[in-house]
N, C-alpha and C positions, 0 to 999 in steps of 0.2 A: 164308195162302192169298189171293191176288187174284183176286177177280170181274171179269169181265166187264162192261161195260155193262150191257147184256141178262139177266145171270145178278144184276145187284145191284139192277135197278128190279123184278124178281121177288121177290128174299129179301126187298128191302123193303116189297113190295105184301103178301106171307105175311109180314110181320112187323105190316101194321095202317098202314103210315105208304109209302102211295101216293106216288108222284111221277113230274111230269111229267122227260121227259129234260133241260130247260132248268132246269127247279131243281135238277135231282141235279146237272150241274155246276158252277153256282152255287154247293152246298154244300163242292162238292169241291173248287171253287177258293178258299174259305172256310176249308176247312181244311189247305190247301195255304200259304195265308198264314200261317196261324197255331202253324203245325209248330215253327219254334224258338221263339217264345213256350211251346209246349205243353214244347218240351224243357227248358228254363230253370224254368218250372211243374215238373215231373216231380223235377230233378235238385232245384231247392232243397227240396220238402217230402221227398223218399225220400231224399236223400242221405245225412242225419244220420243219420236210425234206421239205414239200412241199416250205415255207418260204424261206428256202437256198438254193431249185432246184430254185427258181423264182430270185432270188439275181445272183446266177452264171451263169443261161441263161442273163442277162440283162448287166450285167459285159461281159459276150463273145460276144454282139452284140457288146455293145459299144469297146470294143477289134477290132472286123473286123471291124467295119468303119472306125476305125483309119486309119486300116491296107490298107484296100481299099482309103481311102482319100489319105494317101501318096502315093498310085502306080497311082491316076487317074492324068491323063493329061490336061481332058478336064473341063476349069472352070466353068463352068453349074454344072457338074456331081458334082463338089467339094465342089459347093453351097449345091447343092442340097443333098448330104451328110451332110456336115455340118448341116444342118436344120434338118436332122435324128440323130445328136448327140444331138442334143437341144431337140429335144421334147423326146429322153430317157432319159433324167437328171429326170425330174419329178417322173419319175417311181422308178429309182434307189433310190434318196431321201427320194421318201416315205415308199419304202423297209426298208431303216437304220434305217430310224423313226421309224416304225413298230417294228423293232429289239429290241428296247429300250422296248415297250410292252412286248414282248415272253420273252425276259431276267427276264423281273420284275415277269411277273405269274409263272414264273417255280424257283420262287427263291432263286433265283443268289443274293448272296448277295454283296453288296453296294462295301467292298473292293475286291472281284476277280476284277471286271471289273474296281476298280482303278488300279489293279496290270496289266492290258491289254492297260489302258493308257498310265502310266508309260514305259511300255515296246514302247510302239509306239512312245511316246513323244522322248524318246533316243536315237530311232532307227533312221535314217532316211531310207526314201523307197529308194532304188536301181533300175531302171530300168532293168528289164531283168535278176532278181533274183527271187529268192525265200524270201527275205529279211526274212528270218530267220521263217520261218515260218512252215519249214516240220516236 
């Protein structure tokens, strides 16, 4: 919702923090300057988490349909499950892909992430572990 002139030197006067018309636009042209800095601020501290909340929600779907496909009975439902692991593969893919960007702008130089190969290439995954990972 956008104020008004008028309507924002009020909220601000009932907010405790007064101002003359010459200093509200002062502020305003204050933070008129500083909008892509605040964007650039914004996207690099939320980016990541947001990035790795979207990764691990899309990992726990794909988790419970497994989990629900092996408990259903009825072959319809199993299809029709299945058809819900197939079109989250797309999303999940494009997440990793993605991954490979955030790595490179925040960077992560070239050998850590060979040192996280390595470690993977070694390992094998474990079902129903932590496969080394805590």
């Amino acid at each position: 919702m956008r104020l008004s002139e008028r309507e924002s030197l009020i909220y601000l006067e009932h907010a405790g923090v007064p101002l003359r018309r010459g200093m509200y636009y002062a502020y305003k042209r204050r933070l008129e300057k500083q909008k892509l800095e605040r964007l650039h601020f914004i996207a690099a501290m939320g980016f990541e988490d947001q990035h790795l909340a979207r990764i691990d929600t899309c990992e726990l779907i794909d988790k419970l349909l497994w989990q629900n496909y092996e408990a259903c009975e009825d072959p319809y439902k199993k299809a029709m499950i299945l058809k819900e692991i197939k079109e989250l593969q797309p999303y999940i893919s494009s997440y990793y892909e993605a991954t490979k960007d955030v790595i490179s702008s925040n960077g992560v130089r070239q050998e850590d992430s060979s040192i996280s190969e390595n470690r993977t290439q070694s390992q094998p995954i474990r079902p129903g572990t932590d496969n080394g990972w805590t």
